[in-house]
C-alpha positions as semicolon CSV with decimal commas, in nm:
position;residue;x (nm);y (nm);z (nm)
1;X;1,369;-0,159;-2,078
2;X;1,396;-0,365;-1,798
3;X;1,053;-0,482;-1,639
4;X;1,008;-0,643;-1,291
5;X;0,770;-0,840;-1,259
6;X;0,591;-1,089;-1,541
7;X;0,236;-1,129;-1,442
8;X;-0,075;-0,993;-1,690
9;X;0,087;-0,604;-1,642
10;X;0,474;-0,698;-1,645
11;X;0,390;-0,917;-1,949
12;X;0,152;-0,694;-2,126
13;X;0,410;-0,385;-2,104
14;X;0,701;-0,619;-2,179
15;X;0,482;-0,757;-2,507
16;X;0,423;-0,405;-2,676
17;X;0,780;-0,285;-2,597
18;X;0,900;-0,578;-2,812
19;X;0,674;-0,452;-3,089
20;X;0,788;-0,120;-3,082
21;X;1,088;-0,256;-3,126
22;X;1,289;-0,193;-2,808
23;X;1,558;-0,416;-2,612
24;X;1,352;-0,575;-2,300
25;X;1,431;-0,752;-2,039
26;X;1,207;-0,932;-1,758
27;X;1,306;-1,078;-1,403
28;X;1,039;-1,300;-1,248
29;X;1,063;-1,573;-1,012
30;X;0,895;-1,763;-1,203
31;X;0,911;-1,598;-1,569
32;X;0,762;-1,933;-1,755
33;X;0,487;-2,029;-1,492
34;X;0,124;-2,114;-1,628
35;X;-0,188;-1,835;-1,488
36;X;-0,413;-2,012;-1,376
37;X;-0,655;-1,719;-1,239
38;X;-0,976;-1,632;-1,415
39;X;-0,968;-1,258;-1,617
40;X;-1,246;-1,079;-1,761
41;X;-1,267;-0,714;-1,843
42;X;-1,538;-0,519;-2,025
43;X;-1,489;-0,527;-2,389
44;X;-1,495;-0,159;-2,485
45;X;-1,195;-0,117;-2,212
46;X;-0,980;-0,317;-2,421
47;X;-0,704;-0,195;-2,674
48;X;-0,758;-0,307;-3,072
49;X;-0,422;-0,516;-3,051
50;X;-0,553;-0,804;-2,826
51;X;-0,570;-1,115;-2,991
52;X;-0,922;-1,248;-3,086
53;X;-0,816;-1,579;-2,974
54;X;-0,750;-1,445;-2,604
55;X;-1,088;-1,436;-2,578
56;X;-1,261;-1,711;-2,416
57;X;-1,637;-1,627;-2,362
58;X;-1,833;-1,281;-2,439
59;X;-2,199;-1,199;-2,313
60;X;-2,317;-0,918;-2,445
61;X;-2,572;-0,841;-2,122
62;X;-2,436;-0,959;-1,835
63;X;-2,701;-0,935;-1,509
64;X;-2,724;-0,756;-1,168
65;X;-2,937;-0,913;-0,901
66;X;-2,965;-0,633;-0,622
67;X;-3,359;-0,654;-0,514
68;X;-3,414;-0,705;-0,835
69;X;-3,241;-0,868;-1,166
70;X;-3,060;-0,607;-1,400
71;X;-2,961;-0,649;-1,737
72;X;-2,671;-0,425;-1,795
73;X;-2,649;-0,264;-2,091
74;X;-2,243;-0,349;-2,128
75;X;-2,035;-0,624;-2,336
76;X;-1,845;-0,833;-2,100
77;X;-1,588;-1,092;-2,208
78;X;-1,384;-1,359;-2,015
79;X;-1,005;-1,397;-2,132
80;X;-0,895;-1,770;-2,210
81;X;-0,618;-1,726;-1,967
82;X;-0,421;-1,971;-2,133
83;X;-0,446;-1,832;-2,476
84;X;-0,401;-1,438;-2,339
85;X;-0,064;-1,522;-2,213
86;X;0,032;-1,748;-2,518
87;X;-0,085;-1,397;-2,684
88;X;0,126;-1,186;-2,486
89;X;0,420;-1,332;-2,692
90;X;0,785;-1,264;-2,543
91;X;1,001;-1,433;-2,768
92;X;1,310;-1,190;-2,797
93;X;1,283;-1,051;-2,495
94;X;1,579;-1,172;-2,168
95;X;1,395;-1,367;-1,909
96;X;1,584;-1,359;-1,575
97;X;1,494;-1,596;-1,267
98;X;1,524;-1,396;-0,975
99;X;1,372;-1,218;-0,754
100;X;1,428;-0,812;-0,769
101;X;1,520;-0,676;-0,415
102;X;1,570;-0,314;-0,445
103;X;1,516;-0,117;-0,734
104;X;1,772;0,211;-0,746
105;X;1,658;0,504;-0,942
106;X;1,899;0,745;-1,131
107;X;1,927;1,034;-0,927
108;X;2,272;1,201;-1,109
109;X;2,479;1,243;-1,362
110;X;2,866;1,073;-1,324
111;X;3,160;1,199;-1,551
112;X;3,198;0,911;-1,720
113;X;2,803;0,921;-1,845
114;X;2,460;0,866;-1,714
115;X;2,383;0,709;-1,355
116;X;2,104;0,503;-1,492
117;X;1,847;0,313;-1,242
118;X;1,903;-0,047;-1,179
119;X;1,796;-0,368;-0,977
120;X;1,944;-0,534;-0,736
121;X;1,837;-0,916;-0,717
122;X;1,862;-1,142;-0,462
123;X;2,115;-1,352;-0,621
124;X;2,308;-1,012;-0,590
125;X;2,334;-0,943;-0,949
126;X;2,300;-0,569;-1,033
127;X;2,048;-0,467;-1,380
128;X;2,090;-0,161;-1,486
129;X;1,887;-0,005;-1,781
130;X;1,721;0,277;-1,929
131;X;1,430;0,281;-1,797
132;X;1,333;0,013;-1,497
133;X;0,960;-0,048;-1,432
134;X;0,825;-0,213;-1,104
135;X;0,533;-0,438;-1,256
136;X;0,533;-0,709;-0,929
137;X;0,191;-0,570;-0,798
138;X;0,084;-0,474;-0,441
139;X;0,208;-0,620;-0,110
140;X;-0,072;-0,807;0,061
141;X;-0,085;-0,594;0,455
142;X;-0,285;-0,617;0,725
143;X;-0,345;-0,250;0,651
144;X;-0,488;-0,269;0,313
145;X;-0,819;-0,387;0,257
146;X;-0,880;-0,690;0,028
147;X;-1,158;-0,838;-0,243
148;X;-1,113;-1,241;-0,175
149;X;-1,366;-1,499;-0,338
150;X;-1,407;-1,883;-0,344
151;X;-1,470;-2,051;-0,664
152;X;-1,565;-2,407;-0,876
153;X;-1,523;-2,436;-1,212
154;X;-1,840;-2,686;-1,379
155;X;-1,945;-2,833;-1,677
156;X;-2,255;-2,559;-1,853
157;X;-2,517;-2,825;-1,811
158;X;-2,468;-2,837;-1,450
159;X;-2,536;-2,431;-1,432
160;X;-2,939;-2,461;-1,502
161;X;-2,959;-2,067;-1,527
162;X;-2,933;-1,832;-1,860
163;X;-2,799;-1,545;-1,749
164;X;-2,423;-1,425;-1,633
165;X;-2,441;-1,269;-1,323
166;X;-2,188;-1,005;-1,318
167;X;-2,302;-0,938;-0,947
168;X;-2,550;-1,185;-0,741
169;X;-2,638;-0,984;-0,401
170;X;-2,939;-1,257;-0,342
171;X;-2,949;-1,390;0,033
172;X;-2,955;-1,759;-0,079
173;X;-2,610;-1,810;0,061
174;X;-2,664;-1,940;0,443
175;X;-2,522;-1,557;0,559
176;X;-2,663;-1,451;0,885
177;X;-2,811;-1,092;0,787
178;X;-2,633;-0,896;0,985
179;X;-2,265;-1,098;0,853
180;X;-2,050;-0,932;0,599
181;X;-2,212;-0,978;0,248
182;X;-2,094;-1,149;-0,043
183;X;-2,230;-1,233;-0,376
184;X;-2,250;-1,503;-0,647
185;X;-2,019;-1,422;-0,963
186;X;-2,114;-1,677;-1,263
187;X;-1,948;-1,651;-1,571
188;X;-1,905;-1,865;-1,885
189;X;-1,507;-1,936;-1,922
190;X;-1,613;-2,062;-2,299
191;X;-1,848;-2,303;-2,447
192;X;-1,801;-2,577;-2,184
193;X;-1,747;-2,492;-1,841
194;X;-1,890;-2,226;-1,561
195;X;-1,695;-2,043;-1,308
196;X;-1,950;-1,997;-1,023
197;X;-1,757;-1,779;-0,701
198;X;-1,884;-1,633;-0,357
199;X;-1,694;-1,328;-0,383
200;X;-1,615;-1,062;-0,084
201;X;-1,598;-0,736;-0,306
202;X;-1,401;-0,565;-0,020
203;X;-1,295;-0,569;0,333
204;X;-1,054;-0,468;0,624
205;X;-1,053;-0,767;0,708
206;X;-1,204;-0,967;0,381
207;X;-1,374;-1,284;0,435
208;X;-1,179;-1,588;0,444
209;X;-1,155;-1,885;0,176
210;X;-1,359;-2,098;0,439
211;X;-1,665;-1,886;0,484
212;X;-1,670;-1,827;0,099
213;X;-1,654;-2,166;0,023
214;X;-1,950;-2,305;0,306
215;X;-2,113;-1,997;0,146
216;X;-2,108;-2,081;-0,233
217;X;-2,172;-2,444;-0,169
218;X;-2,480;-2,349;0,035
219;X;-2,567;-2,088;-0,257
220;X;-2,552;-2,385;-0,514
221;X;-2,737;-2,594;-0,282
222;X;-3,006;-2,386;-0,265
223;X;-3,032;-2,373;-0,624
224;X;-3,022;-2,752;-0,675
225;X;-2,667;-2,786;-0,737
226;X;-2,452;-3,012;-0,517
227;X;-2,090;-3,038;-0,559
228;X;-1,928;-3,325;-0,554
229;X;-1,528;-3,239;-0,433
230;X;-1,367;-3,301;-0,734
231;X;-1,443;-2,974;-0,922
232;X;-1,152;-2,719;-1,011
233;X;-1,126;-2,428;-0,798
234;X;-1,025;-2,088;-0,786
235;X;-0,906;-1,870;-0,470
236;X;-0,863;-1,541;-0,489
237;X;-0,710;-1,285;-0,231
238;X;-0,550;-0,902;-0,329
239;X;-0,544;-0,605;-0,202
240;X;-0,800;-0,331;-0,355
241;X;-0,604;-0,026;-0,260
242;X;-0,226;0,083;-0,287
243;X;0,052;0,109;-0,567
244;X;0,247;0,448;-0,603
245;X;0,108;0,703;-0,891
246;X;0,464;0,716;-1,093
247;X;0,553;0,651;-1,416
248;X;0,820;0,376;-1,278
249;X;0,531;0,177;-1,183
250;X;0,291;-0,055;-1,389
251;X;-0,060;-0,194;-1,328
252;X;-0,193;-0,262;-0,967
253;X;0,168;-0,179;-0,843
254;X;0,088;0,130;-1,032
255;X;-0,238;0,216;-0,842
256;X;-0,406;0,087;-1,207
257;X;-0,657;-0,108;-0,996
258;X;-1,020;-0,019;-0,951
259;X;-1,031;0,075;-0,539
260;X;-1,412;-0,001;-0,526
261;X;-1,397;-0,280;-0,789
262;X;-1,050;-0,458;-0,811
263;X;-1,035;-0,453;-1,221
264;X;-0,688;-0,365;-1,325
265;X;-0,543;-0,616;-1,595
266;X;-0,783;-0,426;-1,898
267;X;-0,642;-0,084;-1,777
268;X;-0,309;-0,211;-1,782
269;X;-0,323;-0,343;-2,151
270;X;-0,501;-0,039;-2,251
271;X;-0,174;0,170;-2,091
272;X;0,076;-0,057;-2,196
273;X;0,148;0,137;-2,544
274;X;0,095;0,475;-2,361
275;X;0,391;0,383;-2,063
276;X;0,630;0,252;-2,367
277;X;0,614;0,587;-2,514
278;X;0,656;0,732;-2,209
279;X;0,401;0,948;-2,259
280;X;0,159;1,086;-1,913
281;X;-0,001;0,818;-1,755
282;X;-0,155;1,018;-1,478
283;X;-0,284;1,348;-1,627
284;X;-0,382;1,556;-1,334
285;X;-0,799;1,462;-1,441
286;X;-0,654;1,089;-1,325
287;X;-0,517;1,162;-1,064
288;X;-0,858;1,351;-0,881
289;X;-1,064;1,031;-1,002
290;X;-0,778;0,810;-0,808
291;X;-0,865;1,038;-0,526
292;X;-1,259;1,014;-0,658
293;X;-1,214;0,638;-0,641
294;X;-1,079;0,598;-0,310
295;X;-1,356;0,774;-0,173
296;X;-1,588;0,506;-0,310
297;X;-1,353;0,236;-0,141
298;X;-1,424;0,412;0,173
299;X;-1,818;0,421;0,110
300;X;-1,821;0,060;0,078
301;X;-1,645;-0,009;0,361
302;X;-1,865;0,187;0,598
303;X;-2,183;0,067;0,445
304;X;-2,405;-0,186;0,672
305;X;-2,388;-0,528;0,559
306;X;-2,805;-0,495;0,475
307;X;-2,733;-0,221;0,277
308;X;-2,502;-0,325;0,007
309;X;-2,774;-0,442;-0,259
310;X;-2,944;-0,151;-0,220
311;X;-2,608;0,077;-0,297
312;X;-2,577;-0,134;-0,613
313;X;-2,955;-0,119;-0,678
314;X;-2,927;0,254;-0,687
315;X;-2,550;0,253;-0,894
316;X;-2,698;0,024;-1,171
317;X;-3,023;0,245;-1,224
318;X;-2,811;0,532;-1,342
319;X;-2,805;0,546;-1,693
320;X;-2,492;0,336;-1,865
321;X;-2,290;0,583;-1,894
322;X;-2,241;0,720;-1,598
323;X;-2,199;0,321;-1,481
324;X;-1,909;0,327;-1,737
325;X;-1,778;0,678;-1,659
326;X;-1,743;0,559;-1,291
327;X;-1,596;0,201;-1,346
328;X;-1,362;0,290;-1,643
329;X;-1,311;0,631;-1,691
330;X;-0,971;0,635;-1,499
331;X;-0,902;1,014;-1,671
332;X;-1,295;1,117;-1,693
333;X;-1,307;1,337;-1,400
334;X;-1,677;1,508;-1,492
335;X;-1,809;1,161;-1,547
336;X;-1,671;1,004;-1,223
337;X;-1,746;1,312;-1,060
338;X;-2,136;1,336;-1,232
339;X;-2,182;0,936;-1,134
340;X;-2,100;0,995;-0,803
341;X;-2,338;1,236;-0,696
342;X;-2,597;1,112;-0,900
343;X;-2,555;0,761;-0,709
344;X;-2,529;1,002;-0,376
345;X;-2,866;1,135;-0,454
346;X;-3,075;0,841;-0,561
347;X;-2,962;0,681;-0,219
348;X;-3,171;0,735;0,132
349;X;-3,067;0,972;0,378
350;X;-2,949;0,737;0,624
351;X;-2,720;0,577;0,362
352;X;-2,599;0,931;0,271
353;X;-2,488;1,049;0,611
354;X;-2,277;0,771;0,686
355;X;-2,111;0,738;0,324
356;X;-2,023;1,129;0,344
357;X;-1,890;1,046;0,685
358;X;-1,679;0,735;0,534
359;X;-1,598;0,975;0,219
360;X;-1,366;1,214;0,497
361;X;-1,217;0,930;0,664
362;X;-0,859;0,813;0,520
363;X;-0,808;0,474;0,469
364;X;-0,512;0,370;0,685
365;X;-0,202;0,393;0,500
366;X;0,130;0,145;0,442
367;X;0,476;0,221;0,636
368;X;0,605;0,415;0,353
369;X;0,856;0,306;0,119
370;X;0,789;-0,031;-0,086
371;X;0,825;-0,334;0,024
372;X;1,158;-0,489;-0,107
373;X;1,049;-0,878;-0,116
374;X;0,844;-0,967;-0,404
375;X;0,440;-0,948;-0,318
376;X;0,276;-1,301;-0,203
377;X;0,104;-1,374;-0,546
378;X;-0,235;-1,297;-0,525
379;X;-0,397;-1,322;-0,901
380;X;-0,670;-1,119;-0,987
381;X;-1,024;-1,337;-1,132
382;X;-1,213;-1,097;-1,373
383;X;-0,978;-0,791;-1,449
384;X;-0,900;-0,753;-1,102
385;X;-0,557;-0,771;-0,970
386;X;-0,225;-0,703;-1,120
């Protein structure tokens, strides 16, 4: 197997085909180069082979401030990043410098034996393999809308507050109310340090690094925390939307990623096994909650700034799991389908005019065909990106 690409997905598939015992290969610019992006996921998403000691931090009721604070009734855990790609172990598999160009699928048989796919790289060197997989993510475009989010990393005793805040919609961030929203996401990284981050869940165009980082520190301010410079941060800019429904495709390049949410790395360990088998990855109940889920990309977009806590108000009333149906169950199409118009109902009319209006409008679409340069890294924080 020959995998392009060797972020959390690329590594993750590459991992479990070495322990089912096939030959791998991985090409990656940079093969051997440190994460350093924050990834959480929620813990019943995850697959019983992670390693305990990838975990960093785990909060069994993690909060949502809408109008109101909401304990959700979920476990949540933050990877140690360090440690979860330690854990991802690749030693027997052939890591290749390079950057993959083209990727050329089998389309024939010759006389002399299979045409098997390959890739090209840009040192001109030609792969080919059994099977080829296209792990490298999704393109950043002008086109695609993006989650982006400004964040510092601090010492616990600094954070005066108990709870994690999976989602902070409060207005205690300097925005002008009528300004694209943002909220506060603050989550332990383990039993030391904080990552606090102003994060723009999705836009065409997102908010930029500067506004989210005059926003946080105004947000910290506020609550009688003032930064001093010198903290660690953590930028963050993907797209939410794209990737090709195939089975020569892996994890956000895959169309793994969460439109509305931009979690992707816990789906892509919990399909890692399933893709190495080659066994269906998008059942035809998957692929109408990808369609489902797009929808919901296009709600958020067309909802009013104003009205954004009061969208999540209404989604985290529903009962948990219909929450979990909607944000995990990629193949649960009654679920998805059930949380939707549950949310559609609780929701004023107003609010449901213009999201059934959003719901029939296609999000604009790439120049098709992939691009062939490798995509501008863009880690994903929490489970979100690739």
């Amino acid at each position: 197997m020959l995998i392009c690409g060797a972020g959390p997905a690329g590594r993750a598939l590459a991992h479990r085909a070495l322990a089912h015992g096939l030959t791998v290969t991985v090409v990656d610019p940079h093969p051997r180069r440190r994460w350093a992006a924050t990834y959480a996921a929620w813990a019943d998403e995850l697959p019983e082979w992670i390693a305990p000691e990838a975990i960093g931090a785990a909060v069994d009721r993690p909060v949502a401030w809408t109008h109101r604070r909401i304990e959700l009734d979920r476990r949540y855990i933050v990877f140690d990043t360090a440690a979860l790609q330690d854990s991802l172990d690749l030693s027997g598999a052939r890591l290749i410098q390079d950057s993959v160009v083209a990727i050329d699928r089998a389309a024939r048989r010759r006389h002399d034996g299979p045409d098997l796919p390959s890739a090209r790289l840009a040192s001109g060197q030609v792969l080919p393999a059994g099977r080829v997989i296209d792990a490298r993510g999704v393109a950043r475009s002008p086109a695609l809308a993006e989650q982006t989010a400004f964040g510092v990393i601090v010492d616990r005793a600094r954070w005066p507050e108990a709870d994690t805040y999976f989602m902070d919609w409060r207005d205690d961030n300097g925005a002008e109310p009528d300004a694209p929203r943002s909220f506060l996401y603050a989550v332990p990284l383990n039993e030391e340090r904080v990552l606090l981050e102003e994060t723009c869940l999705a836009g065409l165009p997102a908010l930029d690094q500067r506004t989210l980082h005059e926003r946080l520190t105004h947000r910290l301010h506020s609550r009688g925390i003032s930064l001093t410079g010198a903290e660690p941060t953590e930028r963050v800019r993907f797209p939410v939307h794209g990737g090709r429904l195939s089975t020569a495709v892996f994890g956000a390049a895959g169309a793994f990623m969460h439109p509305a949410t931009g979690y992707s790395v816990a789906t892509s360990l919990r399909l890692a096994d399933t893709t190495v088998a080659d066994d269906p990855v998008w059942p035809a109940s998957a692929r109408t909650v990808h369609v489902l889920r797009q929808a919901g990309l296009r709600a958020l977009l067309a909802l009013p700034p104003a009205d954004l806590p009061l969208f999540f108000d209404a989604f985290f009333a529903l009962p948990s799991s219909a929450q979990r149906a909607y944000l995990s169950g990629r193949d649960d199409l009654s679920g998805t389908a059930a949380a939707m118009t549950s949310l559609f109902r609780a929701l004023p009319w107003p609010l449901r005019r213009r999201l059934a209006a959003a719901v029939v409008t296609p999000l604009p679409r790439r120049t098709p065909g992939r691009s062939t340069t490798p995509p501008a890294p863009a880690p994903d924080p929490r489970s979100r990106t690739t």
